[in-house]
N, C-alpha and C positions, 0 to 999 in steps of 0.2 A: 194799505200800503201800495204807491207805486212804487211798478217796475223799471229802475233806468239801464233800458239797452244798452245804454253806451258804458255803464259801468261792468254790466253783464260784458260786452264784449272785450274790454280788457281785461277779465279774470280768460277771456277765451283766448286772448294771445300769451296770459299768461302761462296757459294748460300748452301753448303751443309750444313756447320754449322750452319746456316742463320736458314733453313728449321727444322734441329735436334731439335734446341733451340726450335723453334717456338711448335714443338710439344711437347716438354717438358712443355712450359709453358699450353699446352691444353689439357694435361694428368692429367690434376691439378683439371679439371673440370670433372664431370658424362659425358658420352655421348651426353646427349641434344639433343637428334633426332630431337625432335622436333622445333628446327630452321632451319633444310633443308624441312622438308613435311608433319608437323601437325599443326603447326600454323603460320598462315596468320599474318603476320604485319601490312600491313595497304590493310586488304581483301582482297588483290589482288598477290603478290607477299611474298614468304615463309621469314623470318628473313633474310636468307644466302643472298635470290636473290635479297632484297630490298638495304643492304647494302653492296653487289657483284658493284651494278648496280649505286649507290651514289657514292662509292669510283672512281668509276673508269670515272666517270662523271666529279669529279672533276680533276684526273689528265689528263681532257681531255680540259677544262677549262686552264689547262697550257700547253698545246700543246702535252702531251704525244702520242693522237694518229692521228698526224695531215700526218707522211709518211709513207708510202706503207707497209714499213717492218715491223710496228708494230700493233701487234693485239690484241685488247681487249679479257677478258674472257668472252665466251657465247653472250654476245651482239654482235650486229653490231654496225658497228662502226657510223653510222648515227643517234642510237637513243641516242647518245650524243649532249650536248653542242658543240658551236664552239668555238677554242682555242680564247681566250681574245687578246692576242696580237700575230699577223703572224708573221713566223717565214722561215727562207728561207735555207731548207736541203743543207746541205754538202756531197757530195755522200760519200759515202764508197766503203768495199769489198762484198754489200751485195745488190744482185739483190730485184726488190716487190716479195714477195712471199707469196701468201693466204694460206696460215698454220694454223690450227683449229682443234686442238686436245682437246677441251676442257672438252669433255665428260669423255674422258680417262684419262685425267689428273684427272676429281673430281672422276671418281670411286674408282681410284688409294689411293687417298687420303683419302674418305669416308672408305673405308674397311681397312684403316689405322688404325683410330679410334676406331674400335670396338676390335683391337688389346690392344692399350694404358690407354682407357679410361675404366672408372665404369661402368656398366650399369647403367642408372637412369635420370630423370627431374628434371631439377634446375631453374623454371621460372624464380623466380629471379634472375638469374644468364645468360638468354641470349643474355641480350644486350654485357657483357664482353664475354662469350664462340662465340658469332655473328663473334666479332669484328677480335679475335685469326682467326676461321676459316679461314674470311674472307684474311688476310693479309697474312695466312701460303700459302693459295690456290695463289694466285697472286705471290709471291714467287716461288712457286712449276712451273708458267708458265711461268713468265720468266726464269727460270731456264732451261724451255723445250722447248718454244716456242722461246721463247728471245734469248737463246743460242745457240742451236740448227743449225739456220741457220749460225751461226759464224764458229762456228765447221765445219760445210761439205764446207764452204768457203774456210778454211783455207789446210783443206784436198783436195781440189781439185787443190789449189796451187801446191802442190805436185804430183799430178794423175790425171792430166786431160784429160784420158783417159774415167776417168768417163764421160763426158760432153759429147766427143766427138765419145765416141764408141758406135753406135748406136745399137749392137747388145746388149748389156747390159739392161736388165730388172730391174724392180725394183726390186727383188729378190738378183738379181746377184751383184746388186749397192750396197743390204744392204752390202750383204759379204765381199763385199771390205771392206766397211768403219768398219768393229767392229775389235776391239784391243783389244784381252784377256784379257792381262796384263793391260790394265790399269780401263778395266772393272772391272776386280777384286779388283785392286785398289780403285777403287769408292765406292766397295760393304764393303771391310776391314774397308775405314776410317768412312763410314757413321754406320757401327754397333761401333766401337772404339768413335763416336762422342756420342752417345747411349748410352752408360756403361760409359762414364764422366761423363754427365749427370745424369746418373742414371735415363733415361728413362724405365717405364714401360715394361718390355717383350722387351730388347733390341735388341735380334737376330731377331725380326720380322724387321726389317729395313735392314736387308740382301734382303729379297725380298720384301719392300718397294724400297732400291735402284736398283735392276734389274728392276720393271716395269718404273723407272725413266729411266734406261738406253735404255729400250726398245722402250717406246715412244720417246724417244731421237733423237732416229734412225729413227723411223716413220719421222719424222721433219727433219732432215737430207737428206733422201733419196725424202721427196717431194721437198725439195728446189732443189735438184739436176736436179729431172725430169723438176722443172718449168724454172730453168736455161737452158736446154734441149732447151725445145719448145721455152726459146726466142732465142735463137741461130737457129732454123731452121725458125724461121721467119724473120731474119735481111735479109736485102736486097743482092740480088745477084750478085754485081759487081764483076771484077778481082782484088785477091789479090793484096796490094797496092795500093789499090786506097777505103780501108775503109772497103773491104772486111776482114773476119777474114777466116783464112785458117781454113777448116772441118778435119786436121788432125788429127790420136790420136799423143798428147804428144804434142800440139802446147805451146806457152806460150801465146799465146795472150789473152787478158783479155777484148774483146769486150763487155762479158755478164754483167761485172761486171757494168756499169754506171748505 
């Protein structure tokens, strides 16, 4: 199976509007801090992280995180439930890859907030403001975490010199993969989704979508290094016989099973 980027990249503008809306609808509310780190829900865990940790229990109950490539927010994946009924993976173009940018996604998001929102506490009002965060933030990761390895998938279809030129650092990997023009593109339509809305301080989402873009990359450039290392682990026979040639620019696509 190819990869087509350019379809990939419109489920990405579509995760964008997804996201715009979602905080439009949570501009509607005070900030409510205190459902991330003043009040306890049930003693133990903050509003955010009790229903962080519910929701994603249940889509775990339906098999959401039952292969390799997909990764819960903040939790492991073990202090969920087990999916109800097994379910048996179809591979793709997308190696396992432990990807966990989670922190930097919520800071991203949290300082989002203090952009859009009132200053102010609305107890009554945290189980709905919970609810928003909660569904904007899971949005925002699949968008980064989710996506992410699709994207450097699909770009390495094209360049797999990344994979296989061993002198390329993570540094050097990022620079390959950023495309000005369409970076910019990402930052135009997400303030343009902003001012339809008529979201709060809409140019703050110029540098809301750069730290999206940014970690984007992060998640990209790990799946590549992790693709890497399973390629210098595969077994060492002679080409032809299941070996993948270590050239740069090979087409072989051993990494991908």
């Amino acid at each position: 199976m190819t990869l087509d980027l350019n379809d990939i990249r419109v489920r990405l503008d579509q995760m964008a509007e997804k996201i715009v809306s979602g905080l439009k609808d949570r501009s509607r509310y005070s900030l409510n801090n205190g459902i991330f780190n003043k009040e306890k829900f049930d003693n133990v865990q903050s509003w955010f992280q009790y229903r962080l940790f519910e929701e994603q229990n249940l889509d775990a109950k339906f098999g959401r995180y039952e292969f390799d490539n997909q990764r819960p927010l903040f939790f492991p994946k073990d202090a969920f439930a087990k999916p109800i009924i097994k379910r048996t993976q179809v591979l793709d173009q997308l190696m396992p890859a432990a990807i966990d940018l989670s922190q930097r996604e919520f800071d991203l998001y949290y300082e989002t907030l203090f952009g859009i929102c009132k200053p102010g506490e609305q107890p009554e009002k945290y189980g709905e403001v919970t609810k928003l965060d909660v569904q904007n933030m899971l949005t925002l990761h699949e968008r980064i975490c989710g996506m992410g390895p699709y994207v450097a998938a699909a770009k390495l279809e094209k360049d797999q010199s990344l994979l296989y030129n061993l002198d390329l650092n993570a540094g050097m990997i990022g620079s390959r993969l950023v495309n000005i023009d369409r970076e910019n593109e990402v930052i135009a339509k997400g303030v343009a989704i902003a001012k339809r809305y008529e979201l709060p301080n809409p140019e703050s989402m110029a540098e809301f979508f750069r730290g999206i873009i940014d970690i984007t990359l992060e998640a990209e450039v790990a799946y590549i290094l992790q693709a890497r290392e399973k390629i210098k682990n595969l077994p060492r026979t002679p080409v032809g016989f299941g070996q993948v040639p270590r050239t740069e620019g090979t087409n072989a696509k051993g990494w991908t099973a």
